[in-house]
C-alpha positions in Angstrom: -9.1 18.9 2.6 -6.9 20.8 4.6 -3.8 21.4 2.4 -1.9 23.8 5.0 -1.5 21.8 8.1 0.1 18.3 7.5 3.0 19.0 9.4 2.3 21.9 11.4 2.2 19.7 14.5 5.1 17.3 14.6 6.1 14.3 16.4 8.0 15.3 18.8 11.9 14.8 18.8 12.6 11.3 18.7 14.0 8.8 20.9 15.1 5.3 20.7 11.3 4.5 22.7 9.1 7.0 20.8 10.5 5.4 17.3 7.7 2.5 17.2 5.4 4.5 18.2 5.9 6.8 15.7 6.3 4.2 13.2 3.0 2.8 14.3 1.2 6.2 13.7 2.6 7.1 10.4 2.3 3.9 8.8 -1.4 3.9 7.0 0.1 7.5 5.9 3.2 6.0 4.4 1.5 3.3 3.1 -1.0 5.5 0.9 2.1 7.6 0.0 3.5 3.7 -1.0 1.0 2.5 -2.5 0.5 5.4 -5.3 3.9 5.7 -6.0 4.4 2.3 -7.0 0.8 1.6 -8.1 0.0 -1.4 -5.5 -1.2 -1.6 -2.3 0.7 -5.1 -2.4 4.0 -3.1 -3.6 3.4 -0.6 -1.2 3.5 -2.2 1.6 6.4 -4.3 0.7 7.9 -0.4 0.7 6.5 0.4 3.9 8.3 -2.4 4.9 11.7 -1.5 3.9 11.4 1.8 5.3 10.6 0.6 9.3 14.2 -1.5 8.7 15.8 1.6 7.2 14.6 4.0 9.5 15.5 2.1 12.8 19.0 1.1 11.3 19.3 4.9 10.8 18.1 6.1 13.8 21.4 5.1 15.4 23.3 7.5 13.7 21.1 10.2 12.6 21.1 13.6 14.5 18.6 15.0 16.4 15.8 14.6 14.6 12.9 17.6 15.1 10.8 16.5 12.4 10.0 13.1 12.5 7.2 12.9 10.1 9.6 14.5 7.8 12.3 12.3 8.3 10.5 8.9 7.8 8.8 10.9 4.9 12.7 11.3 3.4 13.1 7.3 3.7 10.1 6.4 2.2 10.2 8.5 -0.8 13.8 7.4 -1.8 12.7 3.4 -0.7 9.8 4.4 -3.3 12.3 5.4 -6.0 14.8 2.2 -4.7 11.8 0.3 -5.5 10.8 2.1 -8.8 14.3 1.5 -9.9 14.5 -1.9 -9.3 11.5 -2.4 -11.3 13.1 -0.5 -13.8 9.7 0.8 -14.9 10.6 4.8 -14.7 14.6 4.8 -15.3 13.7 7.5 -18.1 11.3 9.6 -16.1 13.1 10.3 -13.0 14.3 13.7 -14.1 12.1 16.8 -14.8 12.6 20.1 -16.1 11.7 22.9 -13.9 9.8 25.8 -14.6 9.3 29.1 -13.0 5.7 29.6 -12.7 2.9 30.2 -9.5 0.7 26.7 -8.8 -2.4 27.2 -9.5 -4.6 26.0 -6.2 -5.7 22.8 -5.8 -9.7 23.1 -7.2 -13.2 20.7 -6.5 -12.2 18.9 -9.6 -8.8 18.8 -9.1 -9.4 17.2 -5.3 -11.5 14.9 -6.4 -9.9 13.5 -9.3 -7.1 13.2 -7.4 -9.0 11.2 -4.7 -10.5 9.0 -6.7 -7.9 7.9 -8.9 -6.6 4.2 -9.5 -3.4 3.5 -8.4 -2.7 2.8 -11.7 -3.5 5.9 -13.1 -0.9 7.5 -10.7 2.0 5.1 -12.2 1.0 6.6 -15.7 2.7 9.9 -14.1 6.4 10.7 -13.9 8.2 10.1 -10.8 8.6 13.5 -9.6 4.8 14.5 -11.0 3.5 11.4 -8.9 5.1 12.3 -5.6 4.5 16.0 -5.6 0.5 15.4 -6.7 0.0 12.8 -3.8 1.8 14.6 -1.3 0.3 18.0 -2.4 -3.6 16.6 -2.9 -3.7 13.2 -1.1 -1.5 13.8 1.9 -2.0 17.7 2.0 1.3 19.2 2.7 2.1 22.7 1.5 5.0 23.0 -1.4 7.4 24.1 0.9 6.9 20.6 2.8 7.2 18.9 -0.4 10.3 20.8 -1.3 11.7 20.0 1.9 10.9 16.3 1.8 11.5 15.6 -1.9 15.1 18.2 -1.3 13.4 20.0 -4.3 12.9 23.8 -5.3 9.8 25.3 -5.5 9.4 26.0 -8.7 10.5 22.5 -9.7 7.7 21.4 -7.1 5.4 23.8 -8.8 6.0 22.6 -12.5 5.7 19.0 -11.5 2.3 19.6 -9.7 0.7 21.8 -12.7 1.7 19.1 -14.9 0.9 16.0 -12.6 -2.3 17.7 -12.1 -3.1 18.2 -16.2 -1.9 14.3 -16.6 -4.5 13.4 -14.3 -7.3 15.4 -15.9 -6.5 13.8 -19.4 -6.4 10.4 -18.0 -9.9 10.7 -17.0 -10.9 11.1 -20.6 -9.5 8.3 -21.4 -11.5 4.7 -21.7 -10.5 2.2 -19.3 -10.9 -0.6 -21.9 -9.1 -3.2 -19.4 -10.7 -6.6 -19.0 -12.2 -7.7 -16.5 -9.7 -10.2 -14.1 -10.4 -14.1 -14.6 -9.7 -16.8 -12.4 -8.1 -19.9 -13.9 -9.8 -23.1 -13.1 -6.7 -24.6 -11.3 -6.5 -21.9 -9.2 -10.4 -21.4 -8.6 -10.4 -24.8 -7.8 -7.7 -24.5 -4.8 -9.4 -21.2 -3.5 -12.6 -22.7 -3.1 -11.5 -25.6 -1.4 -9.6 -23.1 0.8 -12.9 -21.3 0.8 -15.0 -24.1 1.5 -13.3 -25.2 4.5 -12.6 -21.9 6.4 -16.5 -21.1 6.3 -17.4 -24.5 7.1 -15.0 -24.2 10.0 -12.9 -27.0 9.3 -9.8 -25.5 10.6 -8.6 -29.0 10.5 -8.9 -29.5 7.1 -7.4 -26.1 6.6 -4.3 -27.6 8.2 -4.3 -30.2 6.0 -3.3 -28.0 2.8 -0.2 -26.3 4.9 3.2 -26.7 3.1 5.6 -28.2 5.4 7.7 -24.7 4.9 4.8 -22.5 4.6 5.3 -19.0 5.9 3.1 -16.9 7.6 2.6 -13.3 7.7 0.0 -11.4 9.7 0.9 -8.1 7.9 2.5 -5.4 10.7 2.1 -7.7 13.4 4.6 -11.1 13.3 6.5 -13.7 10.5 6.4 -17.5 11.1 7.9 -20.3 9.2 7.1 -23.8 9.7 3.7 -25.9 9.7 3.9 -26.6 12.9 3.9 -23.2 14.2 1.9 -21.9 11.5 -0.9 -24.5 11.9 -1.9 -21.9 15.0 -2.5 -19.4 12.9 -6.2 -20.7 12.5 -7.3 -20.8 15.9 -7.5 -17.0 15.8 -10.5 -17.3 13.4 -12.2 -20.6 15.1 -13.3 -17.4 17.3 -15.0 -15.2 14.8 -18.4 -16.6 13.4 -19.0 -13.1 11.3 -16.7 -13.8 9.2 -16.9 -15.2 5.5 -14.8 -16.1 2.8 -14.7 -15.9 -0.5 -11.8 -16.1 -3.7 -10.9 -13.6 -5.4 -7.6 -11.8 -6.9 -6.1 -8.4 -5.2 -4.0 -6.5 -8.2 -4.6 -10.2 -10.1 -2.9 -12.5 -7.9 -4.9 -15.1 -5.8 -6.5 -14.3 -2.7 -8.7 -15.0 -0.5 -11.3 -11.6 0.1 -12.5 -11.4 3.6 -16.5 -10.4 3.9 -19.0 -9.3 6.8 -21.3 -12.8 6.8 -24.3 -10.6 7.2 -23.8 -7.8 5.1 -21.3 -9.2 2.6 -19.4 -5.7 3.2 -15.2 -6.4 2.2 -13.2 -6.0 5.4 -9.5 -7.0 4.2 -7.9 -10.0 2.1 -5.4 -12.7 2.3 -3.0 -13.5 -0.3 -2.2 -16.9 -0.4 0.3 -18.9 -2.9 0.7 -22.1 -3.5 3.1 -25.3 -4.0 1.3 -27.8 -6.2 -1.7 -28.6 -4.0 -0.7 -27.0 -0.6 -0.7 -23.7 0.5 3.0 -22.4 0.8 2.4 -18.5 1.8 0.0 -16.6 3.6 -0.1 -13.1 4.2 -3.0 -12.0 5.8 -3.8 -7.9 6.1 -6.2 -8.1 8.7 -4.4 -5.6 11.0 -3.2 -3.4 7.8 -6.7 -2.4 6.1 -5.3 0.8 5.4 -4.2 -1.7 2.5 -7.9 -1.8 1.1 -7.8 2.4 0.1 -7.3 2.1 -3.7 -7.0 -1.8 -4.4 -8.3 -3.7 -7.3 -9.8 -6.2 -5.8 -11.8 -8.4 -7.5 -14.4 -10.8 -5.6 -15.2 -13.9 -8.2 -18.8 -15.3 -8.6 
């Protein structure tokens, strides 16, 4: 991993046309950013989210801005901590000590143990431990970037990633004695029939569940509202014959798990809800995998 060079090459100075572009770029960045910090790739996007509205109702009024990446990374750390206190899950954690002492550098064990670990091992971290280990040894910045976004001084950064980094190492002790996720028949029963009709290419039939209100969201792409218009939604996948269903729960909430037909590989999922028998919300990441990195996703038999 190249821990030196995450900003060493920014956007250039932004104007009202670059700012989607930009926004487009950076967002599977700010999303795994998101998604640790609040410990959901659901959550996280939600975050993400927030952040496009701040950041063009902002832009109006900010000055120059020479560091873009830097500047969206600003907003989306204190949407993070908007979010976190909202939740009200980290109210006491939100301030740390700091210390004067040298970070040790990142090592093999360190990398990888901070690659590989579950989003909700991250929310067993303190605030500030959690954003200076995923922006130090998931996103690479150096600590005077992470000073710079987090408005933090370095020996503050350097306390919180010596002991983000020890948090981490005795989590991974620890036995993850967490059952596994179970489908209740009710809601089995309406996935498969979901399920059942999609694969079968009854897009018809698929219409039939809509809520008159349902809503519809194709994740970074467009909202609709409205059977009517949302009944359209389908014709998109009357096209693709690859593709496969099957249920499943994504951070334990009902969905619908997207697979390869031939290989049975997982390309994305769909979140669906439901009113009674019908199908009142959709919200479909097939143009946001970068949602898949770190998501407990759980395909049922």
């Amino acid at each position: 991993m190249d821990t030196n060079n995450a900003m060493k090459e920014p956007i250039a100075i932004l104007s009202s046309e670059s700012l989607a572009q930009a926004l487009g770029e950076l967002r599977p960045k700010l999303h795994r950013y998101c998604a640790r910090m609040t410990g959901s790739v659901i959550d996280g996007e939600d975050v993400v989210q927030e952040v496009l509205v701040k950041a063009i109702e902002a832009f109006s009024e900010a000055e120059p801005i020479v560091n873009a990446e830097g500047w969206l990374f600003r907003i989306t750390h204190n949407a993070a901590l908007d979010f976190l206190r909202r939740r009200a899950r980290q109210d006491a954690l939100l301030a740390e000590e700091a210390l004067d002492m040298t970070a040790d550098p990142v090592s093999t064990s360190d990398d990888r143990l901070t690659v590989t670990a579950s989003l909700r091992t991250f929310m067993r971290l303190p605030t500030s431990q959690r954003s200076t280990v995923i922006l130090r040894d998931v996103l690479g910045y150096s600590l005077g970037e992470i000073g710079a976004l987090l408005d933090s001084s370095l020996p503050a950064v350097k306390a919180a990633l010596h002991r983000g980094r020890a948090r981490l190492r005795e989590i991974a002790t620890e036995a993850d004695e967490r059952p596994l996720p179970v489908l209740a028949d009710a809601e089995r029963a309406r996935l498969l029939d979901y399920v059942s009709r999609f694969n079968a290419r009854d897009f018809e039939g698929l219409r039939d569940l809509l809520a008159d209100d349902v809503q519809l969201e194709l994740v970074s792409r467009f909202r609709r509202r409205g059977r009517d218009v949302v009944q359209n939604y389908f014709g998109r996948y009357r096209e693709r014959q690859d593709w496969q269903l099957v249920p499943g729960l994504v951070e334990g909430r009902s969905a619908v798990i997207v697979q390869d037909a031939s290989s049975r590989a997982v390309l994305y999922f769909v979140l669906l809800a439901w009113a009674g028998e019908q199908v009142s919300d959709i919200r479909d990441f097939r143009y946001a995998r970068y949602a898949m990195e770190g998501a407990e996703l759980f395909v049922a038999a």
